[in-house]
TIBA-985189 format. One record per residue (C-alpha): residue in three letters; chain; x, y, z. Coordinates in steps of 0.001 Angstrom, whole numbers, plus 500000, padded with zeros to 6 digits. Each point is the difference from the previous one (the first is absolute). Example, Ala and Ser with C-alpha at 12.3 -4.5 7.8 and 13.67 -1.06 7.14 Angstrom:
BEGIN
<pt 'ALA'; 'A'; <512300; 495500; 507800>>
<pt 'SER'; 'A'; <501370; 503440; 499340>>
This chain:
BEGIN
<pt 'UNK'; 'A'; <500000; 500000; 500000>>
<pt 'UNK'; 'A'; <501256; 503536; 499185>>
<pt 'UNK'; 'A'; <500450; 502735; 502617>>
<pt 'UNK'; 'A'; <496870; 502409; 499017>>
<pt 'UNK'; 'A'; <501445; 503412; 499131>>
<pt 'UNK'; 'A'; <498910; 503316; 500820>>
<pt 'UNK'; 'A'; <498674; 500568; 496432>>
<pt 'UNK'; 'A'; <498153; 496767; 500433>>
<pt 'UNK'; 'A'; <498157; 501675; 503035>>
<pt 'UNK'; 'A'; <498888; 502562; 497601>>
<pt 'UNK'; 'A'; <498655; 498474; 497177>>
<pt 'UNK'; 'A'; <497615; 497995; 502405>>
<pt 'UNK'; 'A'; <499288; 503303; 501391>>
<pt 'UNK'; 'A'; <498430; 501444; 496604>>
<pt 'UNK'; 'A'; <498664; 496551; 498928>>
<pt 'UNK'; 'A'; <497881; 500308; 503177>>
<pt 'UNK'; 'A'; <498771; 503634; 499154>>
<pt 'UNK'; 'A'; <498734; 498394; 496203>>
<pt 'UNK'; 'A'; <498941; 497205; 501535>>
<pt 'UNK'; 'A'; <497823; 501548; 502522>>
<pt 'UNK'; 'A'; <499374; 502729; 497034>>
<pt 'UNK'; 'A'; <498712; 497111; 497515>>
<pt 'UNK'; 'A'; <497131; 499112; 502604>>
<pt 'UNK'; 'A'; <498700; 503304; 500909>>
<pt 'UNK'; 'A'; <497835; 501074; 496419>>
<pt 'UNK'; 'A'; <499202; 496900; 499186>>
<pt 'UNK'; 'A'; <496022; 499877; 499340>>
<pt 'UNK'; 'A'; <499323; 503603; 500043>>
<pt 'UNK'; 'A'; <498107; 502468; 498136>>
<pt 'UNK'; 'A'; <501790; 503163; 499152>>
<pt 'UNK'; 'A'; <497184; 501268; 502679>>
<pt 'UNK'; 'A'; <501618; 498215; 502721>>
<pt 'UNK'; 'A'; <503538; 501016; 499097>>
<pt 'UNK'; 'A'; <499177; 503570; 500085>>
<pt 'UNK'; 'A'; <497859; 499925; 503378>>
<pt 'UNK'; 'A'; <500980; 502240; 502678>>
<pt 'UNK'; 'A'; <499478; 499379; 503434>>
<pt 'UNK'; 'A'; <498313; 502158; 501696>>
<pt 'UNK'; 'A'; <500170; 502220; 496431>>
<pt 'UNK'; 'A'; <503252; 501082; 500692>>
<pt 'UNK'; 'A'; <502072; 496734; 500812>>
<pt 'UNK'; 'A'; <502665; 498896; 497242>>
<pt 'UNK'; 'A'; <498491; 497725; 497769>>
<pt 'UNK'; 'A'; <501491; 496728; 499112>>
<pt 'UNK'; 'A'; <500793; 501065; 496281>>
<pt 'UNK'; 'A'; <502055; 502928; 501262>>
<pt 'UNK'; 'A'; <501615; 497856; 502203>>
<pt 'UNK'; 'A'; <501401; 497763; 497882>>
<pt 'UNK'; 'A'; <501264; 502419; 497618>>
<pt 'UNK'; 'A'; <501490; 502116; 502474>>
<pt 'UNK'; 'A'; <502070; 496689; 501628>>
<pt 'UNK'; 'A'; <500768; 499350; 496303>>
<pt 'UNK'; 'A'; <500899; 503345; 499095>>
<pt 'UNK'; 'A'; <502384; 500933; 503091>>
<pt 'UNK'; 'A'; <501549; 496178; 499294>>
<pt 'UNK'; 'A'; <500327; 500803; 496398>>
<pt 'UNK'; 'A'; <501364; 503546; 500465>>
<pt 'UNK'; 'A'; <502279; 499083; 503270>>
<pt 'UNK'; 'A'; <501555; 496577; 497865>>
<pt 'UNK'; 'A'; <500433; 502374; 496988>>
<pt 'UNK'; 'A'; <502153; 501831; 501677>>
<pt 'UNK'; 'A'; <502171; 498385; 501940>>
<pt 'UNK'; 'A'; <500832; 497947; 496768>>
<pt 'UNK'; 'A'; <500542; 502840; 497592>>
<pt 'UNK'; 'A'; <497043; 498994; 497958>>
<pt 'UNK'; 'A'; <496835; 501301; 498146>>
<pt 'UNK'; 'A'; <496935; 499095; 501902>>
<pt 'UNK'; 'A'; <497549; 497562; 499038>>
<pt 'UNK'; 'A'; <497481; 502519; 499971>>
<pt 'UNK'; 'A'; <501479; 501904; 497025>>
<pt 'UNK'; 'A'; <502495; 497406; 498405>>
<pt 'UNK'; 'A'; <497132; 497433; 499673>>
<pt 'UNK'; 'A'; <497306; 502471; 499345>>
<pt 'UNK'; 'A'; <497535; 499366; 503182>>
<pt 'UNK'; 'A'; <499773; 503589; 499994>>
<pt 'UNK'; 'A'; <497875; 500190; 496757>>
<pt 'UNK'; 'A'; <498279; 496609; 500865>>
<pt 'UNK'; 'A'; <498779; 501530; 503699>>
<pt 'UNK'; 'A'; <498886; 503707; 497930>>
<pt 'UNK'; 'A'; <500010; 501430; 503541>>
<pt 'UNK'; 'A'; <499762; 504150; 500230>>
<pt 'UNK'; 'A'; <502992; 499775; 502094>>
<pt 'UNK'; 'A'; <503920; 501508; 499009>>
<pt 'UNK'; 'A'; <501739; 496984; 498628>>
<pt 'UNK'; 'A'; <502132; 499734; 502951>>
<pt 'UNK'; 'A'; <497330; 499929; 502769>>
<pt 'UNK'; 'A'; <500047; 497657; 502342>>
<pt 'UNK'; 'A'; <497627; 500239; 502348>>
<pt 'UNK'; 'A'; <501754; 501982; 503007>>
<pt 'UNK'; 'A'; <498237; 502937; 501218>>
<pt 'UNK'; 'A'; <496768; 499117; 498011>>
<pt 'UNK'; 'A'; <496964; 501958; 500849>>
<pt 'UNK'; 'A'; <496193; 498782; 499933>>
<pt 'UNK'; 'A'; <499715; 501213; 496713>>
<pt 'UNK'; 'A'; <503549; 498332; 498649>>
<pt 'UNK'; 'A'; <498980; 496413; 501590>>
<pt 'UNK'; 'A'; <496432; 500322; 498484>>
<pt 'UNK'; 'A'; <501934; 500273; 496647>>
<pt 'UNK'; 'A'; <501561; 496816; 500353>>
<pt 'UNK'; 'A'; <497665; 497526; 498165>>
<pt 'UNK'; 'A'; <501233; 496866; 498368>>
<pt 'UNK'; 'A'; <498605; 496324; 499422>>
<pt 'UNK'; 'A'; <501519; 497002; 502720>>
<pt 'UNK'; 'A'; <501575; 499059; 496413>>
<pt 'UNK'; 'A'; <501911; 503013; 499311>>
<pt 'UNK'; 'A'; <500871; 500216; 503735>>
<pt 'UNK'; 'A'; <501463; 496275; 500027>>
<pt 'UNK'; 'A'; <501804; 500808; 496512>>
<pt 'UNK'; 'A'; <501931; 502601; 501272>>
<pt 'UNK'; 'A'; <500680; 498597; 503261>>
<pt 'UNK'; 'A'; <501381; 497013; 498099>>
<pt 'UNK'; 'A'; <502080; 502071; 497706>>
<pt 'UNK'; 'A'; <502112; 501889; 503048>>
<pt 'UNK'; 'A'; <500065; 496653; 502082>>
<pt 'UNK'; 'A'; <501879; 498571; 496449>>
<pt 'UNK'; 'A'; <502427; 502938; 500147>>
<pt 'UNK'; 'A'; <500345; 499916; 503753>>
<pt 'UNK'; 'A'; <500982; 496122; 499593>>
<pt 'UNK'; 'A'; <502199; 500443; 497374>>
<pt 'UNK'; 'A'; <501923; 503083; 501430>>
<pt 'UNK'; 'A'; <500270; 498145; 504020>>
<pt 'UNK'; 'A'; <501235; 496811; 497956>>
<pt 'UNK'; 'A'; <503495; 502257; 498583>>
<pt 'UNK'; 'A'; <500619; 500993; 503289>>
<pt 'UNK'; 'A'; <502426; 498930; 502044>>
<pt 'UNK'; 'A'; <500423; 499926; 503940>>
<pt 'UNK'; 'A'; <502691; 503027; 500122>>
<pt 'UNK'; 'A'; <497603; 501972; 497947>>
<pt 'UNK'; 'A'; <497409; 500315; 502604>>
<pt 'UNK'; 'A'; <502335; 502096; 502242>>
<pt 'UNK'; 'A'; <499786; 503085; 496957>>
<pt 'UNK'; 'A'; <499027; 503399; 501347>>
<pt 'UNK'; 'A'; <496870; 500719; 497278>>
<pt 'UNK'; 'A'; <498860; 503417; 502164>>
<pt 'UNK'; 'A'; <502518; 501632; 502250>>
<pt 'UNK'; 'A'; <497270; 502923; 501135>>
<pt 'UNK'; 'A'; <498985; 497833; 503079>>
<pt 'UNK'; 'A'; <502420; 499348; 503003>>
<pt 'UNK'; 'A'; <500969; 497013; 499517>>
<pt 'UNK'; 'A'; <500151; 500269; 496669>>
<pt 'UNK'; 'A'; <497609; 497338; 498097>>
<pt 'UNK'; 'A'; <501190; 496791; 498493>>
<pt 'UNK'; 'A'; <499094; 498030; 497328>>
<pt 'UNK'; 'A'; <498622; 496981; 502519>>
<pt 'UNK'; 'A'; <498270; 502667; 502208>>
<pt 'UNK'; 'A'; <498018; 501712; 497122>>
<pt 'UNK'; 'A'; <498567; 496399; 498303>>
<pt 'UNK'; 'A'; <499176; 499312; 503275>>
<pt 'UNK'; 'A'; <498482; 503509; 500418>>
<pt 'UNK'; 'A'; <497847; 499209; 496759>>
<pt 'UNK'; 'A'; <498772; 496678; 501263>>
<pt 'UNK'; 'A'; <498745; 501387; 503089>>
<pt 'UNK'; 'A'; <498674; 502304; 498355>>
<pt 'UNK'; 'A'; <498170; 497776; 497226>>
<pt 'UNK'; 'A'; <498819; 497590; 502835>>
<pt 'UNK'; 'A'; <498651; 502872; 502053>>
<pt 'UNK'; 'A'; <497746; 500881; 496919>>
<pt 'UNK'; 'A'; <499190; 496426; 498760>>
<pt 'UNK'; 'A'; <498621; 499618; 503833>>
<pt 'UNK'; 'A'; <498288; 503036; 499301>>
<pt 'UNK'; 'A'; <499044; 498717; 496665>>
<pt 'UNK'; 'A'; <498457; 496768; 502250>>
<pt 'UNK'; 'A'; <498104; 501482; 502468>>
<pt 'UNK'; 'A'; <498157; 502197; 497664>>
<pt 'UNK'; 'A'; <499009; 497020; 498373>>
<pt 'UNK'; 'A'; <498471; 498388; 503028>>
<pt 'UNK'; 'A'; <497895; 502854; 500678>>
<pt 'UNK'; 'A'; <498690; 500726; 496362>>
<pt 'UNK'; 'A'; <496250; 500159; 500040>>
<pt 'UNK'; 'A'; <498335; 497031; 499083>>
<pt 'UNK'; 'A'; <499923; 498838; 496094>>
């Protein structure tokens, strides 16, 4: 048996955000995906594409790279009246409400950044984690503490994501 690595820990740390991602749309109406609890709660729709979006954007650029957003055109596919490089952060009632998008479209996406995620975690090696990717907090930020920034992140939202499915009204 190998010794698991560090990067090991990681990549079962974002296959657990898609796989807990995969099961949250599945059934719903795009009704349901844009229902706000209480009228103002997040709704599962912006949700996911926020955890995508800050995963996609946060990957992006820690590995020098377009994001999937752009490069792959999910932009155009999601045709939301949002800047290009929106994520999500800071949204207002009126910004989440914007976010619309079938479980589909959601899922495609998420897929698309978890295939870029894998494939940039599986070139790295263990003395690459200790890399200083922001050096305006004290301690600076590595490369291991942001990905595992993002998937605390992402997991906080898929949770989110959960609950808000457990108290949709009925169907």
């Amino acid at each position: 048996m190998s010794d698991v690595t560090a990067v090991d820990v990681l990549l079962d740390g974002f296959a657990r955000v898609r796989e807990s991602v995969e099961r949250v749309p599945e059934g719903l109406t795009p009704q349901q995906l844009t229902h706000r609890v209480g009228g103002t709660g997040n709704p599962i729709a912006w949700l996911l594409w926020h955890l995508t979006r800050v995963q996609d954007d946060h990957v992006a650029e820690v590995a020098g790279t377009e994001q999937v957003w752009t490069a792959d055109g999910w932009a155009g596919r999601f045709d939301l009246p949002l800047p290009t490089g929106d994520t999500g952060y800071g949204h207002g009632g009126e910004q989440v409400a914007a976010v619309t998008a079938s479980a589909d479209l959601l899922l495609g996406y998420h897929r698309a950044v978890h295939d870029r995620t894998t494939a940039y975690l599986g070139g790295l090696g263990a003395g690459d984690l200790s890399r200083v990717v922001d050096d305006s907090w004290d301690p600076p930020v590595t490369l291991a503490v942001r990905l595992l920034s993002v998937i605390e992140d992402d997991l906080q939202h898929v949770g989110q994501a959960a609950f808000v499915r457990g108290v949709l009204p009925e169907r």
